[in-house]
C-alpha positions as CSV (number, residue, x, y, z in Angstrom):
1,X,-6.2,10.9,5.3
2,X,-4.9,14.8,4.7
3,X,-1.3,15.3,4.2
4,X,-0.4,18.2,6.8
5,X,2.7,19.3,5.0
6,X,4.5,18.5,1.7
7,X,1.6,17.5,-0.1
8,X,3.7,19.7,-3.0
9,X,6.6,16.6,-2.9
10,X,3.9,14.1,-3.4
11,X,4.8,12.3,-6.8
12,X,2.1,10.1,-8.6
13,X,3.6,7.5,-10.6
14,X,1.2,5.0,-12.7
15,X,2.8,1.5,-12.1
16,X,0.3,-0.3,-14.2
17,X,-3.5,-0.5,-15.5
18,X,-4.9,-1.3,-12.8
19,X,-2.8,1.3,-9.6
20,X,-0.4,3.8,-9.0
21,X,2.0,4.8,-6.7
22,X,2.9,8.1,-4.7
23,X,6.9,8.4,-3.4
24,X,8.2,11.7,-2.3
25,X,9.5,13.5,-5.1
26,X,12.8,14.9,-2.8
27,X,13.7,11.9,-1.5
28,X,12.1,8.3,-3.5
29,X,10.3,7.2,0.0
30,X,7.4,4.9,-0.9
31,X,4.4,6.6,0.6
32,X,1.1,5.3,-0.9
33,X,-0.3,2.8,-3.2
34,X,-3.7,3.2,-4.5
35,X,-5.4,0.3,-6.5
36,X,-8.0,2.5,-8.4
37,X,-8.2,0.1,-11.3
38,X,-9.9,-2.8,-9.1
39,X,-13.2,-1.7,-8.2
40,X,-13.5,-3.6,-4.4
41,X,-9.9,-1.7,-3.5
42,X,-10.9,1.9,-5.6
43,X,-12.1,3.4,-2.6
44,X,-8.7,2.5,0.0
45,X,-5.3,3.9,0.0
46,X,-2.9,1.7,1.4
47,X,-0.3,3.5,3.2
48,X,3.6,2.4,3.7
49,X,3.8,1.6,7.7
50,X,7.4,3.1,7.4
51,X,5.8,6.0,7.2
52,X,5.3,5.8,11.2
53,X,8.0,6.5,13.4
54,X,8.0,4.8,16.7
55,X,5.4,2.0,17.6
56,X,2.3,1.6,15.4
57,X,0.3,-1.5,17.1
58,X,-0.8,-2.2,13.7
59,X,-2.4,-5.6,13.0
60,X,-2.1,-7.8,9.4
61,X,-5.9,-7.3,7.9
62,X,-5.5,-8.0,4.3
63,X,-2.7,-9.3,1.7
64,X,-3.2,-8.5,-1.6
65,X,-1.3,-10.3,-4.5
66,X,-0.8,-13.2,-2.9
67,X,-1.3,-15.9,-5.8
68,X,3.0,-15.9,-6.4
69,X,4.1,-14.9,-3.0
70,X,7.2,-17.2,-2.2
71,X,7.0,-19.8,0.5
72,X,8.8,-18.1,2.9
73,X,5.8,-16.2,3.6
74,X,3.4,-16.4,6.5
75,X,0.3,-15.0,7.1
76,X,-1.7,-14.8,10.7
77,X,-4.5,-17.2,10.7
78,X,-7.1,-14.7,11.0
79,X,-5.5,-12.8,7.6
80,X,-7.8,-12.1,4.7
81,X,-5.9,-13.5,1.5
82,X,-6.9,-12.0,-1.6
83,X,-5.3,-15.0,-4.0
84,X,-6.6,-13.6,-7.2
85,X,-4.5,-10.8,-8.0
């Protein structure tokens, strides 16, 4: 992914050993979280879908952090689940 524009806003922020986040340093937005600390995700960005105005037809691939998601949560059946983080 290239930023076009405002790459110069982009604010890096280490949320623990193991990732860090970006946010936009103007305005706080979430923008990108990158888990570079976990050697099967240090390769992929996740990216906020708010990002995206209008309609994305994005699809649920992967959940990470799942082992103390509340039980209000559902996942499509054909979801991978990544329980041990």
């Amino acid at each position: 992914m290239t930023i076009e524009s405002g790459n110069d806003l982009v604010t890096w922020f280490r949320s623990s050993d193991f990732a860090k986040r970006a946010f936009c340093g103007k305005c706080g937005s979430t923008l990108f979280y990158k888990a570079d600390g976990i050697p099967e995700f240090a390769d992929k960005t996740s990216i906020g879908a708010g990002l995206f105005d209008g309609e994305t037809h994005f699809e649920h691939g992967r959940h990470i952090f799942c082992k103390d998601r509340g039980d209000y949560y559902e996942f499509p059946d054909n979801a991978e689940l990544i329980e041990r983080y």
